[in-house]
C-alpha positions in Angstrom: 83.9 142.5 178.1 80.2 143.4 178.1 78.8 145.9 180.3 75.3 146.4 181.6 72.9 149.0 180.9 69.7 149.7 182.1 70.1 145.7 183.3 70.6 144.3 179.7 74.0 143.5 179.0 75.8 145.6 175.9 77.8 144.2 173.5 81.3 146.5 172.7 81.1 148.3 169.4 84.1 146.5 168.4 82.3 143.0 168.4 79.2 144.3 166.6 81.5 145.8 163.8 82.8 141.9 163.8 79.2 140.5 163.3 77.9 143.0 160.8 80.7 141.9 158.8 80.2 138.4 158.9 77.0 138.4 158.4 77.4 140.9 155.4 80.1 138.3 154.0 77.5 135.5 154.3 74.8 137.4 152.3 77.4 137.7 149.7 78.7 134.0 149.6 74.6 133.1 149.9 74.0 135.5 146.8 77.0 134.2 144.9 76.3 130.9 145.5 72.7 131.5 144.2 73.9 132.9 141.1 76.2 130.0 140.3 72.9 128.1 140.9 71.5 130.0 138.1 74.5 130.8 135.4 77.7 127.9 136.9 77.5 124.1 135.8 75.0 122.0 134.8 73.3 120.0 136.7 73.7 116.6 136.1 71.3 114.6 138.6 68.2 116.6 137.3 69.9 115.4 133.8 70.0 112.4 134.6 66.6 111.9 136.0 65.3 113.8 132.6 66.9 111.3 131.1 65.1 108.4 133.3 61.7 109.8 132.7 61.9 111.5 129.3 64.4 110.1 127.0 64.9 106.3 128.1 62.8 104.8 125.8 64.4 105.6 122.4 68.1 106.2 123.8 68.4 104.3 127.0 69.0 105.5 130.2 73.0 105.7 129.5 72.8 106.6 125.9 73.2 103.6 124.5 69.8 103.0 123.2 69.7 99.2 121.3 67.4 100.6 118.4 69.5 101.7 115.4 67.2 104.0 114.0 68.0 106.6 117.5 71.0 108.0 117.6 73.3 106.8 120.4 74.1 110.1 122.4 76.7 108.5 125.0 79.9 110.6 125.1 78.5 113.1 122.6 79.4 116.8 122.8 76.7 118.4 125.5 76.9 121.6 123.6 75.7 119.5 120.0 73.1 117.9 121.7 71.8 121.6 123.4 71.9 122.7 120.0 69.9 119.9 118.4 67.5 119.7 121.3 67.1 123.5 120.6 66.9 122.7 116.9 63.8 120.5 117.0 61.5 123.5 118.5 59.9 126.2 116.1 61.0 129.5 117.0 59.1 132.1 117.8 57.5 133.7 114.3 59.3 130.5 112.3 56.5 127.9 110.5 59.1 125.5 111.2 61.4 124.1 113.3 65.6 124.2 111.7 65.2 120.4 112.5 61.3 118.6 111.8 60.9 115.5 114.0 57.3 115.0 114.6 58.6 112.6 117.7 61.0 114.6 118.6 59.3 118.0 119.0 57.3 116.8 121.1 59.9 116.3 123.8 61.6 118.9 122.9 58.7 121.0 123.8 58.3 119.9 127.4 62.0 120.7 128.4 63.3 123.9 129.7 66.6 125.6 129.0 68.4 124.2 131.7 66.4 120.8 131.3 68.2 120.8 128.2 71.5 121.8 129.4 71.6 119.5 132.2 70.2 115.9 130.3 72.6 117.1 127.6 75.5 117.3 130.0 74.3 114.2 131.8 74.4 112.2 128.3 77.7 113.7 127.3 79.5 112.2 130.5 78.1 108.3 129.7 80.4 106.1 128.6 79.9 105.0 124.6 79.6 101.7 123.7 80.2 101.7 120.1 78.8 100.1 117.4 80.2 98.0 114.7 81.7 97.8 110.6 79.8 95.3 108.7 80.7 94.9 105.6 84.5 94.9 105.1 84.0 96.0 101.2 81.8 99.2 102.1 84.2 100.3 104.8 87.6 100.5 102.5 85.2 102.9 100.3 84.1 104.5 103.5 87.7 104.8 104.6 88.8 106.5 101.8 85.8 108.9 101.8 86.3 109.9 105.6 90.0 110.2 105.6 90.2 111.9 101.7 87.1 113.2 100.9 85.9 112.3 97.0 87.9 115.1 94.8 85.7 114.8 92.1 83.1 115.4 93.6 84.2 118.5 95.8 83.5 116.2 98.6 86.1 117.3 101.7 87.2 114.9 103.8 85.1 113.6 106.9 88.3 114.0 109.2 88.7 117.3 109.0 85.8 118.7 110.5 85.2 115.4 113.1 88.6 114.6 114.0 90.6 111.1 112.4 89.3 108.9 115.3 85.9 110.5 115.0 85.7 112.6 118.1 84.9 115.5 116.3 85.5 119.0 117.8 83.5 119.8 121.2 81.3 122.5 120.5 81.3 122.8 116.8 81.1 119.1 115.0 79.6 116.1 116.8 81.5 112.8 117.8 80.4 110.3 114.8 82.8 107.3 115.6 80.9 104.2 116.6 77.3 105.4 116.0 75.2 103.4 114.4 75.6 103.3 110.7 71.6 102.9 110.0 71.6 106.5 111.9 74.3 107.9 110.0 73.4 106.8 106.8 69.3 108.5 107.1 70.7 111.5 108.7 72.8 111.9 105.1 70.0 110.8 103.3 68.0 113.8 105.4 70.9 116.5 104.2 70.6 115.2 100.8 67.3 115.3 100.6 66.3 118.4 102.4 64.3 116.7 105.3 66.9 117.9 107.7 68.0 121.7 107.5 70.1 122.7 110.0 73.4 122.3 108.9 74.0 124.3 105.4 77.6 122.5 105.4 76.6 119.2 105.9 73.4 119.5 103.0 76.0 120.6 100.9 78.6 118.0 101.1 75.7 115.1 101.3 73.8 116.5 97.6 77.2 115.4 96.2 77.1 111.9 97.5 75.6 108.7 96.2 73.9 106.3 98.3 76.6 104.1 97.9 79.0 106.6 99.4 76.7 107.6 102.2 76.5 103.9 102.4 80.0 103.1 102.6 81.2 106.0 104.8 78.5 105.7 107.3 79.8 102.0 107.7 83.0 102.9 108.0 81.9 105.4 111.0 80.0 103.0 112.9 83.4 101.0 113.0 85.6 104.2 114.1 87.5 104.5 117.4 
């Protein structure tokens, strides 16, 4: 009950104690919430509106971009495609970047930490729609290289590091199954060749691989569910 002093009414100690708290507990849910903001999940609408203005042209607005010579990035591992987007900028005090793409860079450049986190995230929730095995000759190679590895060659195989079905392992090898085999195959080629150098495992297995086995097994990928 409130009792009036000096003509203004007082309010009991007991209910002040009661609003203090509350409104201490609401700076702490408003602070907490504000660092989840900052530090919690992605967020996916700014990632997909990145996506929309940024990316759409060479990948599509889902990831499935219809040019073979850009990767599809539909259902792939948010945390390989942070990495990569990471990848294609130059360091500070590094000539280089770990991954040269003229192209590339240059969007690479304009995105932010968490622009990268969240159109990464947004990507890696879109539903893949796979590409296709060609030629029925190359893929029986390609089979045996994926599954096997080539012995002779010190070659391991493809499966162990990107899963049989080609999912690969979140966070540590991307998804390969279905992508484009044109992709694939110049992304080899770039191990082999030194062009791309950000992947010390994957320039060594691809210097021991002929074109026809980068060939065959990236054939074989593009067919792999």
């Amino acid at each position: 009950m409130m009792r009036a002093v000096g003509g203004r009414k007082q309010i009991p100690a007991a209910v002040r104690s009661t609003i203090a708290a509350l409104i201490v507990l609401a700076a702490a849910v408003l602070a907490g919430t504000d660092a989840a903001a900052q530090t919690g999940k992605p967020d996916v609408a700014k990632g997909q509106q990145i996506a929309g203005q940024v990316c759409v042209a060479c990948h599509g607005n889902d990831g499935n971009g219809t040019a073979a010579a850009n990767p599809k990035l539909a259902a792939q591992h948010p945390e390989y495609l942070a990495k990569q987007l990471a990848n294609f900028k130059v360091k500070p005090g590094a000539k280089q970047a770990e991954r040269a793409n003229a192209v590339m860079a240059g969007f690479a450049a304009t995105l932010s930490d968490d622009d990268i986190r969240n159109v990464s995230a947004y990507y890696g929730g879109q539903a893949l729609k796979p590409s296709a095995a060609r030629n029925k000759e190359l893929v029986e190679i390609g089979q045996k290289i994926y599954r096997g590895g080539i012995a002779e060659k010190n070659v391991p195989a493809c499966a162990g590091c990107h899963s049989p079905n080609g999912a690969g392992i979140p966070a540590q090898y991307p998804r390969l199954g279905g992508q484009w085999s044109e992709y694939t195959e110049s992304q080899l080629v770039a191990f082999r060749g030194g062009a791309r150098h950000n992947s010390e495992q994957m320039t060594a297995i691809a210097a021991r691989m002929s074109d026809r086995e980068i060939k065959a097994v990236s054939d074989y990928i593009a067919g792999l569910r």
